[in-house]
N, C-alpha and C positions, 0 to 999 in steps of 0.2 A: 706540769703539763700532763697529756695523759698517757705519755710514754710510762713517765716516773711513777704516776696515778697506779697504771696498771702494773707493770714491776712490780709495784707493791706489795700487790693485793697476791698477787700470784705467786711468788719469789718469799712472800714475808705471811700472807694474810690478815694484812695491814685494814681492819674493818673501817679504817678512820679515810682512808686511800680509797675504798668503795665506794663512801659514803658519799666521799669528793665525787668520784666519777658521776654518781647518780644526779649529786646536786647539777652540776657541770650540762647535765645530757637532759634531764629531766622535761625539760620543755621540746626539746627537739624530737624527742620519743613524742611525747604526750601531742604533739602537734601532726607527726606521721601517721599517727594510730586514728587521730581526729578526723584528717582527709583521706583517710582511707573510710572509714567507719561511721562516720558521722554523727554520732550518738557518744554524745560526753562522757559516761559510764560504762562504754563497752570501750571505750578510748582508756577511761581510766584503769580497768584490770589489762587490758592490756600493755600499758605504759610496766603495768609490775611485772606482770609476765616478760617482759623485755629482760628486766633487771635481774628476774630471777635465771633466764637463759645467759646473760651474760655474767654470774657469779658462779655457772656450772662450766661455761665455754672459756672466761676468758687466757686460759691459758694456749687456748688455738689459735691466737687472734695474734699475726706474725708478725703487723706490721698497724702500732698504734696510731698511723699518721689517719687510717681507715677508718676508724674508730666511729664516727659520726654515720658515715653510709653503713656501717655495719649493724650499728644501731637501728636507724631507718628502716634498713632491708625486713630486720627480724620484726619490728612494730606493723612492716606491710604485710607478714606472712603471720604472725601471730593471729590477725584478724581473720585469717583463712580459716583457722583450728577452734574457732567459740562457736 
C-alpha cells in the first residue's frame, strides 16, 4: 500500500518502493496534468516534474492515506510554473 510504499522510500531509500509509488500514481498524475493542460506533452514533463517534487518532499507528506490529492494538487500547480 502506499503507507508502506512511502515508508520505504523515505525511512529505507527503497528506489524499488519509489518506482512502486510512480507505477501506482502514474496515470492519475498524467491525467490531472492533461485537464489542466491540455497539450499531451506539456502533460507529460509535467507528470515528471510531479515525481521529481515528490522524491524531494515525500518525507512531509504525514498522512499517506492523502497521497492521491497530493499528487493531483502538485500536477494542477506544476502547470502554473512552464
Amino acid at each position: 500500500n502506499d503507507a508502506e510504499l512511502l515508508s520505504a522510500y523515505v525511512h529505507e531509500g527503497s528506489q524499488d518502493a519509489f518506482a512502486e509509488l510512480v507505477r501506482h500514481h502514474v496515470g492519475l498524475v498524467y491525467s490531472a496534468a492533461l485537464r489542466h493542460l491540455r497539450e499531451p506533452s506539456v502533460a507529460e514533463e509535467v507528470t515528471q516534474k510531479v515525481f521529481c517534487v515528490l522524491a524531494e518532499k515525500a518525507g512531509s507528506i504525514r498522512d499517506p492515506r492523502v497521497l492521491s490529492a497530493w499528487l493531483q494538487d502538485v500536477a494542477g500547480n506544476r502547470g502554473l510554473y512552464l
